[in-house]
C-alpha positions as CSV (number, residue, x, y, z in Angstrom):
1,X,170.6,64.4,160.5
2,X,167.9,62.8,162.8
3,X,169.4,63.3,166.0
4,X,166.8,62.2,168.6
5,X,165.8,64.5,171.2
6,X,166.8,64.0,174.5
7,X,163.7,65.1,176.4
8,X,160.3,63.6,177.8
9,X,157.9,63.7,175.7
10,X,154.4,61.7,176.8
11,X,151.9,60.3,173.8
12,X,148.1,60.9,175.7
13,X,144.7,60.6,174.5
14,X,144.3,57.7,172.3
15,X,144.7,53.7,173.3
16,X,148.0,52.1,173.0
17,X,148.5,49.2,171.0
18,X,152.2,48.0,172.5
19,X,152.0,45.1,169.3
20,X,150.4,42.3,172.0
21,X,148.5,44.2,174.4
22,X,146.0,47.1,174.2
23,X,146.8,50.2,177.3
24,X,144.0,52.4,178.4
25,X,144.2,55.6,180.4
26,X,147.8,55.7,179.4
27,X,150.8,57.4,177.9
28,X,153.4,56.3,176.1
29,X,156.8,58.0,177.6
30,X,159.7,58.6,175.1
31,X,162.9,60.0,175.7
32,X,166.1,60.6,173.8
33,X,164.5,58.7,171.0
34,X,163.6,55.5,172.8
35,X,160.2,54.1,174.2
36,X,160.7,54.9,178.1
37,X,157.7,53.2,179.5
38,X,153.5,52.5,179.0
39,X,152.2,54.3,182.2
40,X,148.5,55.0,183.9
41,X,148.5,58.9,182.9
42,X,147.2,59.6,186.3
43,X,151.1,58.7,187.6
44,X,152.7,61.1,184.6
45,X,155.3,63.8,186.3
46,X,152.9,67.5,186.5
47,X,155.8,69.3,184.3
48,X,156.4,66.6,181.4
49,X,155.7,67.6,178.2
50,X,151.9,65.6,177.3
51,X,151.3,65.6,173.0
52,X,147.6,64.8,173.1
53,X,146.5,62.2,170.1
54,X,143.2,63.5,170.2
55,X,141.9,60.0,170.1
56,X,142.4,56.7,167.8
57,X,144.9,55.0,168.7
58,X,148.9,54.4,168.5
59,X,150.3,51.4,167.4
60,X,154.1,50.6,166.3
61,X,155.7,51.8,163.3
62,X,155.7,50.0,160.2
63,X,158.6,48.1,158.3
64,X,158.7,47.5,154.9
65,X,161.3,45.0,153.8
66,X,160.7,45.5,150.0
67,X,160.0,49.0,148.6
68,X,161.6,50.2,145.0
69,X,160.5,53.3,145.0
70,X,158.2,56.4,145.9
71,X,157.2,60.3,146.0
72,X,158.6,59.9,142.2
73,X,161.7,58.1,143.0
74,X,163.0,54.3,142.1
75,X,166.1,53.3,143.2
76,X,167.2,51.5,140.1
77,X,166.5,55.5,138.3
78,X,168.2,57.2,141.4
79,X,171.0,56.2,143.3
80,X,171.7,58.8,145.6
81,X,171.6,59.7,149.3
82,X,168.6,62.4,148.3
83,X,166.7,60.0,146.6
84,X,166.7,57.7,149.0
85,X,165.9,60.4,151.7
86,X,162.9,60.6,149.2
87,X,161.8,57.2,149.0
88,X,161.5,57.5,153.0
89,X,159.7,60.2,153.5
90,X,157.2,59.3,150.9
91,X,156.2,56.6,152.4
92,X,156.5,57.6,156.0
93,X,152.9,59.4,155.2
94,X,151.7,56.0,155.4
95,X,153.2,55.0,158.7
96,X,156.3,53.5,156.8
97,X,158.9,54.6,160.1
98,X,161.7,52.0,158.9
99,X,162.1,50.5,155.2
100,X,164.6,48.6,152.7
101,X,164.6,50.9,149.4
102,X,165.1,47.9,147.2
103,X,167.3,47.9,143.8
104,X,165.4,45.3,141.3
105,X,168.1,43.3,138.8
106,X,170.4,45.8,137.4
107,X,174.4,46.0,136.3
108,X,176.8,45.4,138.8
109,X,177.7,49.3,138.4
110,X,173.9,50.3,139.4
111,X,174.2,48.3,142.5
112,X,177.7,49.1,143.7
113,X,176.1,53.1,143.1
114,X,173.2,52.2,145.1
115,X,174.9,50.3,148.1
116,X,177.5,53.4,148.4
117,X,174.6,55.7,148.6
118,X,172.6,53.5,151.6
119,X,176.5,54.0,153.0
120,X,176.0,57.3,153.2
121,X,172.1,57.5,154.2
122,X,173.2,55.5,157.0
123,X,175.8,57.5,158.3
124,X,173.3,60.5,157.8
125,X,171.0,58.5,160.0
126,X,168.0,59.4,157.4
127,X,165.2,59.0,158.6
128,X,163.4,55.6,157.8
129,X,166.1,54.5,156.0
130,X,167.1,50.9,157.4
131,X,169.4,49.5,154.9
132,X,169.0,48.0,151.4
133,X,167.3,45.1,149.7
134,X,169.1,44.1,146.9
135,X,166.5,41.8,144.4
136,X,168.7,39.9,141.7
137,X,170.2,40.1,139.7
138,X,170.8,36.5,140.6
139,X,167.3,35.1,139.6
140,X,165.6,33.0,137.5
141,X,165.1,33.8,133.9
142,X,162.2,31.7,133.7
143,X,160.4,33.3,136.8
144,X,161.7,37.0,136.0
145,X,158.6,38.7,136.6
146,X,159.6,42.5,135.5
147,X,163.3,41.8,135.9
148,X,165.1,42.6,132.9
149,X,166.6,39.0,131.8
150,X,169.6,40.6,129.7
151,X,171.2,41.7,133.2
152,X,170.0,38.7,134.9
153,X,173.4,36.4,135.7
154,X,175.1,33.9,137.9
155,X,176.5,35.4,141.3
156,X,180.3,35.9,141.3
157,X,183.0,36.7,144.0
158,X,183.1,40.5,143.5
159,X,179.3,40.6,144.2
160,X,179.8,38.7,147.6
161,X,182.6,40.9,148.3
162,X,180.3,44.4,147.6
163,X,177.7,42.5,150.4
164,X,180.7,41.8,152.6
165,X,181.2,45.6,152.4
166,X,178.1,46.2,153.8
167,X,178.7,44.7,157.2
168,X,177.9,46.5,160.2
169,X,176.9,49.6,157.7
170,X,173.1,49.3,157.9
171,X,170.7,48.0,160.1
172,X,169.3,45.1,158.1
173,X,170.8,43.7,154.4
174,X,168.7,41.5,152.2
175,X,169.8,39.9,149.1
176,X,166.8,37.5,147.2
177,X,168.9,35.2,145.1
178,X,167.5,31.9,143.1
179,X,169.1,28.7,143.1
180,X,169.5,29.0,139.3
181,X,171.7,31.3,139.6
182,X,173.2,31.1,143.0
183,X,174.8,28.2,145.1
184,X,174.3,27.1,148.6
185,X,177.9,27.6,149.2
186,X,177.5,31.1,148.5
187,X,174.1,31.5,150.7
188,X,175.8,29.9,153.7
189,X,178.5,32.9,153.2
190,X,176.2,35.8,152.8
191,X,174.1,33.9,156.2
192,X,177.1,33.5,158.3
193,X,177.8,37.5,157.6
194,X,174.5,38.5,159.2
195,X,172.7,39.1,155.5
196,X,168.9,37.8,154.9
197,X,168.7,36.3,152.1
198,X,165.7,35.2,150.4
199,X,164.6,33.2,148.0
200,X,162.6,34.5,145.3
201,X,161.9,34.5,141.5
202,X,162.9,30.9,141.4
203,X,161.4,27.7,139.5
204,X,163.3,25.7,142.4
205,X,161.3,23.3,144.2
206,X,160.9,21.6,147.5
207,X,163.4,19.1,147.7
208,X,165.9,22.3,146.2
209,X,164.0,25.0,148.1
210,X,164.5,23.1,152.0
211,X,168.3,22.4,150.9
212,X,169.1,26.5,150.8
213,X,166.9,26.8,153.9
214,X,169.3,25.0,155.7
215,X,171.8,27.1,154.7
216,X,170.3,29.9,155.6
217,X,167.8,31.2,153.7
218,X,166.2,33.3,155.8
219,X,163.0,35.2,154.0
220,X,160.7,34.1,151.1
221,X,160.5,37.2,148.7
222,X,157.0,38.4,147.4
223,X,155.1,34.7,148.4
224,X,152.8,33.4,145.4
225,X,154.5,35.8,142.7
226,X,157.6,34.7,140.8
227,X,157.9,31.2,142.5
228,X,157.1,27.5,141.7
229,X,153.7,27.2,143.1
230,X,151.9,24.6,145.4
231,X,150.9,21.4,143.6
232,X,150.0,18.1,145.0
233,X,152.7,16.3,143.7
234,X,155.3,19.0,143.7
235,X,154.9,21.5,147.2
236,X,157.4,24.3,144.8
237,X,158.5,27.2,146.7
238,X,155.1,28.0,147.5
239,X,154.7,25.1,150.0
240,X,158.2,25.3,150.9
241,X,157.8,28.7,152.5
242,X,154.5,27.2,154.1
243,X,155.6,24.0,155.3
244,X,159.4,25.5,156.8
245,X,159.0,27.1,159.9
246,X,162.2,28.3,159.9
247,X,161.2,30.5,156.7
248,X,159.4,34.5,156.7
249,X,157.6,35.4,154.1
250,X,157.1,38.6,152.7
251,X,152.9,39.4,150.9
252,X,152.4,42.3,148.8
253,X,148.7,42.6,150.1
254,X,147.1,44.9,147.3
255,X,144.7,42.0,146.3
256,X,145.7,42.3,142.5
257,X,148.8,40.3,143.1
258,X,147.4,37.6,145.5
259,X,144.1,36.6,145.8
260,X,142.5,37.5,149.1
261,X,141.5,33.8,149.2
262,X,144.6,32.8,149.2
263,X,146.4,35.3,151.4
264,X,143.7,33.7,153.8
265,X,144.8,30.0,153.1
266,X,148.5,30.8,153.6
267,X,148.0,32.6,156.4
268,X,146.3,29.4,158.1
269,X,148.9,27.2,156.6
270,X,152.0,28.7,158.1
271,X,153.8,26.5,160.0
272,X,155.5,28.7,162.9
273,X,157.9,30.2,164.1
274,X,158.3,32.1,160.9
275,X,155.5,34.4,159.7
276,X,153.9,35.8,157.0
277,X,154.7,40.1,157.1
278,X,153.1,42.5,154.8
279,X,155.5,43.9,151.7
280,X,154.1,46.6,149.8
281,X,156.6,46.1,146.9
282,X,156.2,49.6,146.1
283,X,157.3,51.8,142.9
284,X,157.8,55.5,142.1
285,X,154.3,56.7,142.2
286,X,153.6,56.0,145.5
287,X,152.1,59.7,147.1
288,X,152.2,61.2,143.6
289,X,149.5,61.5,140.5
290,X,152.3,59.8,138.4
291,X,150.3,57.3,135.5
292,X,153.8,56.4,134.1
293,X,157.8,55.9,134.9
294,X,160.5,54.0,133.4
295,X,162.2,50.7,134.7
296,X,165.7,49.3,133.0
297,X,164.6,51.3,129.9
298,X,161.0,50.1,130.1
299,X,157.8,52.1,130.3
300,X,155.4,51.3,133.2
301,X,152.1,52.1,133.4
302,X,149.9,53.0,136.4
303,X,145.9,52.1,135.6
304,X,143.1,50.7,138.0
305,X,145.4,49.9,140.9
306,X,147.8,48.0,139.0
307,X,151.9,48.8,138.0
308,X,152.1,47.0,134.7
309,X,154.6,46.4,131.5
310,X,153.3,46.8,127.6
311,X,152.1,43.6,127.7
312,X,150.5,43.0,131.1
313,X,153.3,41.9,133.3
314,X,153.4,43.4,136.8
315,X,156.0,45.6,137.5
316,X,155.9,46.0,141.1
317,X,152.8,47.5,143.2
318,X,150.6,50.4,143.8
319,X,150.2,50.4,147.7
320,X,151.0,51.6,150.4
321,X,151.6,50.1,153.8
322,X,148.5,51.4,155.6
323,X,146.2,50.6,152.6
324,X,147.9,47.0,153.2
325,X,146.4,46.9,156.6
326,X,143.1,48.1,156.1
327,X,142.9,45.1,153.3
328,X,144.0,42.6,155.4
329,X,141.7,43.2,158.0
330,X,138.6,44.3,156.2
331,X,139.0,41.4,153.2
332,X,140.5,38.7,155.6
333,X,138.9,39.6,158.3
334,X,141.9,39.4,160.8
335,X,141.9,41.3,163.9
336,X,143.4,44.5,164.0
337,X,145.7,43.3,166.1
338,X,147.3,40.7,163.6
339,X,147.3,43.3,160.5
340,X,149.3,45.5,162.6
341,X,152.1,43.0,163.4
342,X,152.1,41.7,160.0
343,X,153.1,45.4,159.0
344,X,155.5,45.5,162.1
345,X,156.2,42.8,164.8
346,X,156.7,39.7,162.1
347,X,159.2,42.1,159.6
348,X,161.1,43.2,162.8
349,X,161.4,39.8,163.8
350,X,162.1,38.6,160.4
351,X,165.2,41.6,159.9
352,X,166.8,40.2,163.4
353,X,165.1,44.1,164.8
354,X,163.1,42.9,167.6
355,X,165.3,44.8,170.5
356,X,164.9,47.5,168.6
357,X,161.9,47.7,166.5
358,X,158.4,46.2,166.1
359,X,156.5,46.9,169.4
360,X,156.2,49.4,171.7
361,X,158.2,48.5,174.9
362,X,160.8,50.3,176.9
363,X,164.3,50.2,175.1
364,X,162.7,50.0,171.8
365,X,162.7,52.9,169.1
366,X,160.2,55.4,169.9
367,X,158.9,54.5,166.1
368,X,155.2,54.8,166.0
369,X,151.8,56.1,164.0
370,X,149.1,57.7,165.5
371,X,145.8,56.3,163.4
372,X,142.1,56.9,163.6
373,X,139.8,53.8,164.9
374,X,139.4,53.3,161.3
375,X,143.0,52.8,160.4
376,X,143.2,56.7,158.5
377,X,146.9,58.1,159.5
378,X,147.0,60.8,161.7
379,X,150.9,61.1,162.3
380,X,154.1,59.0,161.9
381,X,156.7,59.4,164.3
382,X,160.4,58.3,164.2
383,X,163.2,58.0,166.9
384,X,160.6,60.1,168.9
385,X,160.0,62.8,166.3
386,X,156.8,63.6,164.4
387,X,158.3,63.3,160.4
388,X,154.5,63.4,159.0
389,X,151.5,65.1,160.0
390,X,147.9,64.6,158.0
């Protein structure tokens, strides 16, 4: 069990990032788990408890909306309250403090296993652990990336009754579905329940693609991979999730699956309020040595940065969420300040989390990481408490 502790505890020595402004000369108060306040730390009480940062700087705690794996774990291998306690920590040594461990297309079984074991992570309250993203199997066959197409299939009542079971068990649900395989009937069910969905691994277009939106289509899964892309004639998924500001997007930002270039140009072509937040998309060999695992059956190998099948498909990514960030703003060149709330602020908002995640202000989850000036972890911290140390 996290159980968050119920003292003062004040964060000194480094500047504060709150996710819109910067705080100099002060300390970030926590108590019982929650942010209390940003304060001078000439006006801290004499006998509260200081932790001192030692410099850098501490910025909000990172949420991943699309993670299949790490520390030697995949979901779709492992569906079990310890794995997914695994998963978590793994990747809290990057300043991961909140996640989705996401199941990629498998049987109906698999998933049924995997949502009973986020049931039970949740009522654990383990640490990072959010809820689940559940990707397919209700996808395209003709834009299944990795996805095994043999358990690809149409959505049917019982699997919209196993995501009704999931109400009010976890704090964020996320279903990416294609209109191939799923209809808008169906999406305006899972919506009205409270459930992101998002569209992904789809050939649909934009005519098709703003039709789903309106029924509440919430998130764009992995933007640029798997999807009908942006043509002249045709603005596919691709400029759908541009052009609909009612749309997020998730980016895996490892530069193999998206060209920097174009991260760039779809960052400058998102029309607001919806944003663009950084996924990592992550497998099993995140924070190990691991050069191979198995998916559905399937070998993967781990060479040069890449996740890949036999013949060349990728199979998910090699990154982490801090490595995201440095990317971002040393490729892009985008202020600190806007890599940071891609990995943070945009996903929070995106998840429905912004009362309780995403910045640093009083009420919120004391979820943060302490980093070096240039963005090297120091510590990850969740509901208050310090889960990695480098």
């Amino acid at each position: 069990m996290n159980e968050p502790s119920t003292s003062r505890t004040a964060i000194v020595g480094a500047r504060i990032f709150d996710g819109t402004f910067w705080h100099d000369d002060s300390a970030l108060l926590i108590e019982g788990g929650k942010i209390k306040a940003i304060q001078p730390v000439a006006e801290l009480e004499p006998d509260i408890k200081t932790v001192d940062a030692g410099g850098g700087m501490v910025v909000p705690g990172f949420i991943d909306l699309q993670v299949n794996g790490g520390g030697g774990v995949l979901l779709n291998e492992d569906q079990s309250v310890e794995g997914l306690r695994q998963i978590c920590s793994a990747h809290a040594k990057f300043g991961t403090t909140s996640l989705l461990p996401t199941l990629i297309t498998d049987t109906y079984e698999t998933t049924r296993a995997a949502v009973e074991a986020g049931k039970q992570a949740s009522a654990q309250r383990v640490p990072g652990f959010l809820g689940l993203h559940l990707e397919g199997p209700h996808l395209s066959i003709a834009r299944k990336g990795a996805h095994d197409p043999k358990l690809i299939r149409p959505m049917e009542e019982k699997d919209i009754e196993l995501m009704l079971s999931c109400k009010g068990a976890f704090g964020a649900m996320m279903i990416t579905i294609a209109p191939e395989n799923v209809t808008v009937d169906q999406v305006r069910r899972l919506a009205d329940a409270g459930f992101m969905v998002s569209l992904g691994h789809t050939e649909a277009g934009y005519e098709t693609a703003r039709q789903y939106a309106k029924a509440g289509i919430r998130t764009v899964t992995h933007l640029f991979n798997a999807q009908s892309p942006l043509a002249h004639r045709e603005p596919g998924m691709v400029g759908t999730a541009l052009d609909t500001g009612s749309l997020y997007a998730g980016m895996i930002c490892d530069g193999v699956h998206v060209h920097p270039a174009a991260m760039g140009i779809a960052l400058r072509a998102k029309r607001g309020p919806g944003k663009i937040f950084i996924v990592t998309d992550a497998m099993s060999p995140i924070g190990t040595d691991m050069t191979s695992f198995t998916l559905n059956g399937r070998e993967i190998l781990r060479q040069n940065g890449r996740l890949t099948l036999a013949d060349g498909t990728l199979a998910g990514a090699d990154i982490d969420m801090i490595s995201s960030i440095r990317l971002v703003h040393r490729e892009l060149g985008l202020p600190v300040e806007e890599a940071l709330r891609m990995a943070s602020t945009y996903a929070a908002e995106a998840a429905w989390l912004s009362e309780r995640k995403g910045a640093l202000r009083p009420g919120l989850d004391a979820d943060f990481v302490l980093l070096t000036d240039d963005l090297q972890m120091k510590s990850t911290w969740i509901d208050g408490q310090k889960v990695h140390q480098e």
